[in-house]
C-alpha positions as CSV (number, residue, x, y, z in Angstrom):
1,X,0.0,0.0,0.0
2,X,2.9,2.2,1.1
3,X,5.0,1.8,-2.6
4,X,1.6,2.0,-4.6
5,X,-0.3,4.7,-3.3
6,X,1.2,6.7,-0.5
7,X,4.9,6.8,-2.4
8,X,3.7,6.6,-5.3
9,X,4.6,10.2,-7.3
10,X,2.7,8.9,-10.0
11,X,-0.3,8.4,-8.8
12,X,-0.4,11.9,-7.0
13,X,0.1,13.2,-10.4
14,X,-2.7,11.7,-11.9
15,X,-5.1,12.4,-8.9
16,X,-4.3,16.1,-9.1
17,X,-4.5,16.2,-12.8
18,X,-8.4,15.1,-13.0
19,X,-8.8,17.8,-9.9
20,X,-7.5,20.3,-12.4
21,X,-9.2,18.8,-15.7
22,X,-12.5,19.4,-13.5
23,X,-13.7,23.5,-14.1
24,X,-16.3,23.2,-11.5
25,X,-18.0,21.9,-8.3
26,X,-17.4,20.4,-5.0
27,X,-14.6,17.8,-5.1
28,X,-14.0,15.5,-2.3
29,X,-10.8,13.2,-2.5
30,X,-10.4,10.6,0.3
31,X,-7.1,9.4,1.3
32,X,-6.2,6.4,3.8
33,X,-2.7,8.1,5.2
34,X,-1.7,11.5,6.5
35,X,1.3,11.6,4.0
36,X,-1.2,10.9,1.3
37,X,-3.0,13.9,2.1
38,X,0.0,16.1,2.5
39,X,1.2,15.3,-0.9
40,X,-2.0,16.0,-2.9
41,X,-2.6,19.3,-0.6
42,X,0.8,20.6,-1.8
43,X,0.2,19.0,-5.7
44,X,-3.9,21.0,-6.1
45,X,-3.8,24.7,-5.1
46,X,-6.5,26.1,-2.8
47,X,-7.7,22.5,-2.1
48,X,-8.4,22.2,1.9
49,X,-6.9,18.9,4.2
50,X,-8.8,17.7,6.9
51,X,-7.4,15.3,9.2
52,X,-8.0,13.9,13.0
53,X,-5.6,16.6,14.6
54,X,-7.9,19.2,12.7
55,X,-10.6,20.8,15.6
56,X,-14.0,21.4,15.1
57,X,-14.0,24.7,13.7
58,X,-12.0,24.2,11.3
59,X,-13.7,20.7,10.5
60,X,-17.0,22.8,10.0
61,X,-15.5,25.4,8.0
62,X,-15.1,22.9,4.9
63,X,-18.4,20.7,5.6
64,X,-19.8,24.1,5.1
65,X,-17.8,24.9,2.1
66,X,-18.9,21.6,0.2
67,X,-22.6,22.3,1.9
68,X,-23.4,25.6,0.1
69,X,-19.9,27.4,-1.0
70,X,-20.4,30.3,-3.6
71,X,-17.2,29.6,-5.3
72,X,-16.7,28.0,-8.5
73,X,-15.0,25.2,-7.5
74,X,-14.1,23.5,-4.3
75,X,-11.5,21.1,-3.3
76,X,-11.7,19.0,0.2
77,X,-9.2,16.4,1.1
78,X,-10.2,14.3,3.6
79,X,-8.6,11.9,6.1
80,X,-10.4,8.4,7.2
81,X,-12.6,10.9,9.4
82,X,-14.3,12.0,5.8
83,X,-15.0,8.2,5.8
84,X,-18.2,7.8,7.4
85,X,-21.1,10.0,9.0
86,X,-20.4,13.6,6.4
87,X,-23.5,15.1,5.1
88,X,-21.7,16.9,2.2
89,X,-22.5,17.6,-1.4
90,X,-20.5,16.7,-3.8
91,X,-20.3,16.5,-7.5
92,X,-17.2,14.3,-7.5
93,X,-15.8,11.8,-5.2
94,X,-12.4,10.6,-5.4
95,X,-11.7,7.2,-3.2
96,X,-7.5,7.7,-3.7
97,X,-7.4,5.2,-0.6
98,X,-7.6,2.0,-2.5
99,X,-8.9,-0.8,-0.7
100,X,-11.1,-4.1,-1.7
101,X,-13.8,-4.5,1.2
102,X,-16.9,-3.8,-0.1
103,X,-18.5,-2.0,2.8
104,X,-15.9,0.4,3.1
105,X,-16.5,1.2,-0.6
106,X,-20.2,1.4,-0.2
107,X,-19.6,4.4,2.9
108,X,-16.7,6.6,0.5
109,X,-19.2,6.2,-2.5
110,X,-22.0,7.7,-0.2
111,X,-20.4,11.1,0.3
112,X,-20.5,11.5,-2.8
113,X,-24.5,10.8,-3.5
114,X,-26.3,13.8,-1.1
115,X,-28.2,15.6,-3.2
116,X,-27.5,18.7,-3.5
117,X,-30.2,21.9,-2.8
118,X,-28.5,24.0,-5.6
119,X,-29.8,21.5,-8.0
120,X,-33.0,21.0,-7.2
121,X,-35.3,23.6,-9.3
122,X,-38.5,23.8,-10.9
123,X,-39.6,21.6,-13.3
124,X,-39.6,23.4,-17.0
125,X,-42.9,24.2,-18.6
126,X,-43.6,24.4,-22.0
127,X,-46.2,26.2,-23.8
């Protein structure tokens, strides 16, 4: 795991170049290891890393900014604390941990299905 994800250069790369292909939205990558995150938070500019030692406000202050943030686009990196329990919206999840149990793939992939309010609008009428 080490050699293929956490060391691997590579791999950073890539993550951070579909973070960049993306123009918009709320983006939530979530990483397994602290040196993960640190090396995609220095490879995507203006992207926000949330780990365990973060405190709440802090914690708060990016749940709100993939709840209802007026910029264009938002970056989050998240620890194994983004795992389970977030109520965020999110346009695109990116599960950078790895990993083959299916459960733990079933909680990652459910940050990234809230719906969001911004999207939810009238229905079109035509005349």
């Amino acid at each position: 795991y080490g050699q293929c994800i956490v060391e691997n250069m590579s791999f950073h790369k890539l993550v951070a170049s579909i973070v960049q292909r993306v123009p918009t939205g709320r983006i939530l990558i979530l990483v397994h290891r602290l040196q993960h995150g640190d090396k995609l938070h220095q490879l995507i500019p203006d992207s926000f890393w949330v780990k365990g030692e973060d405190n709440e406000l802090t914690r708060e202050y990016v749940l709100n900014e993939l709840r209802s943030s007026s910029k264009s686009k938002v970056v989050a990196i998240f620890s194994p604390i983004g795992f389970q329990g977030l109520n965020v919206y999110v346009h695109h999840l990116i599960n950078a941990t790895g990993g083959k149990d299916p459960n733990s793939l079933i909680q990652k992939v459910g940050r990234g299905l809230r719906l969001s309010l911004i999207h939810i609008s009238e229905p079109t009428r035509q005349a």
